[in-house]
N, C-alpha and C positions, 0 to 999 in steps of 0.2 A: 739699782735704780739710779739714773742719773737728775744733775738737778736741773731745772727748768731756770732758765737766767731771766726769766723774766720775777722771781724772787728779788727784792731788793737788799744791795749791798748792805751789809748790816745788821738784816734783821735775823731776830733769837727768839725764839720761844721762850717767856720769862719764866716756864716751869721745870724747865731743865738746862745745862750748865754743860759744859766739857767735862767729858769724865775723865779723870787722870787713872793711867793705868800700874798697877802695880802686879808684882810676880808672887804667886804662890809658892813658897819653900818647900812646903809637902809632895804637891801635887807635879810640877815644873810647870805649868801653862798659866798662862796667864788670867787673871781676874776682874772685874773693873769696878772701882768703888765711886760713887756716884753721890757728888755732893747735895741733895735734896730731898725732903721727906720725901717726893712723889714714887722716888726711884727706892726705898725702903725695902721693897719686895726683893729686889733686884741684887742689894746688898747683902740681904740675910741671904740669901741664894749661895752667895759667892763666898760670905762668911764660914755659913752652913755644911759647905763643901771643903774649905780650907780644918774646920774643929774636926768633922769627920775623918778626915785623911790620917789626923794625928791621932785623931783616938787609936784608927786603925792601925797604927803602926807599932802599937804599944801592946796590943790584945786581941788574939784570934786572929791575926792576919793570913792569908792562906798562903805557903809557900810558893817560889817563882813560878816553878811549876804546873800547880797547883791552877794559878791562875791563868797560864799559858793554855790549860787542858778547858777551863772554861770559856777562853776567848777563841779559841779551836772548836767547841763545841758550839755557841751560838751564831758564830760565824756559819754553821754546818746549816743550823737550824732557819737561819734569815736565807740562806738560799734556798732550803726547802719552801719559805715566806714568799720567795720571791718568784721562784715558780710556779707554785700556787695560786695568788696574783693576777698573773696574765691567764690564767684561765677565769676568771672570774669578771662579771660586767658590773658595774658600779655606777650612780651621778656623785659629780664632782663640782660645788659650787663654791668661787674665789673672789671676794670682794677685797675692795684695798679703800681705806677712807683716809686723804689727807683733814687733817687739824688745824685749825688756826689756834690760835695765843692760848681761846678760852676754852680748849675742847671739843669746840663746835667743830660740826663736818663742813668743809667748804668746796671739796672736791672726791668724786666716787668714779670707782671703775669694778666690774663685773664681768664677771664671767660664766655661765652653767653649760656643763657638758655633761653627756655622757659617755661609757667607754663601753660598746655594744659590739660584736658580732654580728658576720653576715653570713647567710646562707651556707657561705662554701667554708666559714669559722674561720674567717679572715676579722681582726680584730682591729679597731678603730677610732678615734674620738671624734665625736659628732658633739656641736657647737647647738646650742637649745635657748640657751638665752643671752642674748650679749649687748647690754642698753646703750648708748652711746654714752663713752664718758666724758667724767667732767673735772678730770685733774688739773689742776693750776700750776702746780709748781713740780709736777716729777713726771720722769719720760721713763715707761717701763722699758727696759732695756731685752736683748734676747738672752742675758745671763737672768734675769728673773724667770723668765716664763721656763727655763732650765732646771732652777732650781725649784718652782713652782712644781714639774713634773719627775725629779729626780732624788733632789736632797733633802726637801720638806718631808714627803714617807720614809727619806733614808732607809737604806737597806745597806746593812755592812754583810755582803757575803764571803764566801771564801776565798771568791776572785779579786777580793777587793781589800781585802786584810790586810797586805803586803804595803799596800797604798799609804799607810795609817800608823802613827803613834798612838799606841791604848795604854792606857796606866790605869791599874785597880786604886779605886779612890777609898773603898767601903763599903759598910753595906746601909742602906735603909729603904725606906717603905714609900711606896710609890701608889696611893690612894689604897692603902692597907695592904699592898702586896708585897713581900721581902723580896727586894731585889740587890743584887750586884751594880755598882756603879763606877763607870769608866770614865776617864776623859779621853777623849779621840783630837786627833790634828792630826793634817796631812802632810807625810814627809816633807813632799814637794809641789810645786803647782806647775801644773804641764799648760801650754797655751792650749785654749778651747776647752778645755777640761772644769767641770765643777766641784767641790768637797765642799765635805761638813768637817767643820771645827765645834765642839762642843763638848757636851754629857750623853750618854745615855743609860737609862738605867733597865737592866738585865733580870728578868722574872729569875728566883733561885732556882726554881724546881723545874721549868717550863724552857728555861736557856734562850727566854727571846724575847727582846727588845719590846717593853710596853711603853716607853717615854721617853722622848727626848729634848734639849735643850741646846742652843747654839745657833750660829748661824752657816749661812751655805758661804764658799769661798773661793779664789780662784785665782789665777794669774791676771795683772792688771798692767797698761802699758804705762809708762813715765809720764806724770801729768795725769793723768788717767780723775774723775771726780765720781768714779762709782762708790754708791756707799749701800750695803745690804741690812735689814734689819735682823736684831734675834730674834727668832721663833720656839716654840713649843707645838713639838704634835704626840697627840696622844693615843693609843693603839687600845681595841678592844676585841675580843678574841669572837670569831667567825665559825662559827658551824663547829665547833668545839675544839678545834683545832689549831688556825691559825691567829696569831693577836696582824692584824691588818689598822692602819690609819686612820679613824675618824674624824680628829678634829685638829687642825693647826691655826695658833692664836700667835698675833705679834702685836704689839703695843710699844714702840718705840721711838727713836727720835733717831733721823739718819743726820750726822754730819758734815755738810759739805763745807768747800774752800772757805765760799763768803757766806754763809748761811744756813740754817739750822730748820728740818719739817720733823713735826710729829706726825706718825702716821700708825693707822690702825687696819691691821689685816686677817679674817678668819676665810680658813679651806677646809668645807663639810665634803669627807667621804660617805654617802651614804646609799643604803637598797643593793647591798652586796647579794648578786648571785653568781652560783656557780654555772658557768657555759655547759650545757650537754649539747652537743647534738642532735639529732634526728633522722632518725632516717626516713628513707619516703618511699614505698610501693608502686611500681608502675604498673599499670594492667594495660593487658594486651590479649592478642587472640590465644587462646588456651592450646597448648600444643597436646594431643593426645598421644600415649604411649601404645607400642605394639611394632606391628608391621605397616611401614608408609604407605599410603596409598596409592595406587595406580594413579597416572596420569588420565585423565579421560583423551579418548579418541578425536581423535577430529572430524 
């Protein structure tokens, strides 16, 4: 998102601060500790992340290996996800609320879609609701609406593995489910290209991605005043098989040069079905079997 210069010079949201960033020892990627009760969540997160890494490295840790053969493995699995996927029709609803000082919403933007199938199972998104907005202060940019349809479900498959720094952080539980947890960053940033830099954490037994954290990332030119927020999206498993994306939540504060928005954003996957086709019957005059008939005379 970039910022809308009609913000004025100066202004801050009195509920959040510059975060100053510091380095994880454990983990190597970076962290961000956030001087403010509001951002509390935000810090246990990071804390949370940094205790675990160390417990891990003291007990049970899985060798190099070990953990190479899991991120081989789910890497296997989110492309079988991702397949899977595009056979499947869904609605998809994206609203973005900027915030003033007090919390209040003072500007909305929307979007509902869904992602349907035609006839000949040629696959599509088709736009169903889209109110006119009424943002003040930020210009959605086309690296959001990128990341909106790419890096928010994230999908790390096997073609994409290579792309990526993963480091095993540990293990824990992700709304009661044991999982593996990585942190991911992208080698490099190629121009036009989007990544996730983040967490994501790894069902144990299942090898596929039910949650993730971080945000989407990318090559920026000099001067450049794009600033993207963290998000959360949360995967629940489909037809018994695949864990696919339901819900992604960001509650943040983007920094720009001269000025600071709070902005609040959720993206509802929901009404997954699977594509089947159809086939269709044409009737016509009945051809009868045997000897053809004579031509009649003229």
């Amino acid at each position: 998102m970039s910022g809308n210069k009609r913000i004025p010079v100066g202004h801050c949201c009195p509920l959040y601060r510059r975060a100053s960033k510091e380095r994880n020892p454990h983990a190597g990627f970076g962290i961000i500790i956030i001087e403010d009760m509001k951002n509390v969540l935000a810090v246990s997160l990071a804390l949370g992340m940094w205790t675990m890494a160390g417990a891990a490295a003291t007990s049970n840790t899985p060798s190099d290996s070990e953990i190479n053969g899991i991120v081989a493995k789910f890497a296997a699995k989110e492309a079988q996800f991702a397949q899977a996927r595009e056979n499947y029709t869904y609605r998809q609803t994206a609203k973005l609320h900027e915030l003033d000082e007090t919390g209040t919403v003072r500007g909305r933007w929307e979007i509902v879609s869904d992602i349907v199938f035609s006839q000949e199972g040629k696959r599509s998104e088709r736009v169903v609701h889209a109110p006119v907005q009424t943002l003040q202060n930020l210009i959605l940019t086309p690296e959001d609406e990128q990341d909106l349809r790419s890096v928010q479900p994230f999908v790390l498959t096997t073609k994409d593995i290579d792309k990526y720094y993963v480091r095993y952080l540990g293990k824990q539980n992700a709304d009661e489910i044991p999982c593996y947890v990585f942190a991911v960053k992208p080698k490099s940033l190629e121009q036009g290209q989007r990544y996730f830099s983040g967490m994501v954490w790894v069902d144990d037994r299942d090898l596929q991605i039910v949650k993730t954290y971080g945000r989407g990332v990318g090559y920026q030119k000099k001067n450049s005043d794009n600033q993207f927020p963290k998000f959360e999206t949360y995967r629940e498993q489909i037809d018994g098989k695949y864990w696919f994306p339901t819900y992604t939540r960001a509650d943040d504060t983007l920094y720009f040069q001269t000025s600071a928005q709070r902005i609040r954003m959720t993206v509802r996957y929901e009404d997954y079905k699977q594509f089947k086709g159809e086939s269709k019957i044409i009737y016509g005059e009945a051809v009868e079997s045997g000897q053809p008939k004579e031509p009649k005379k003229p």
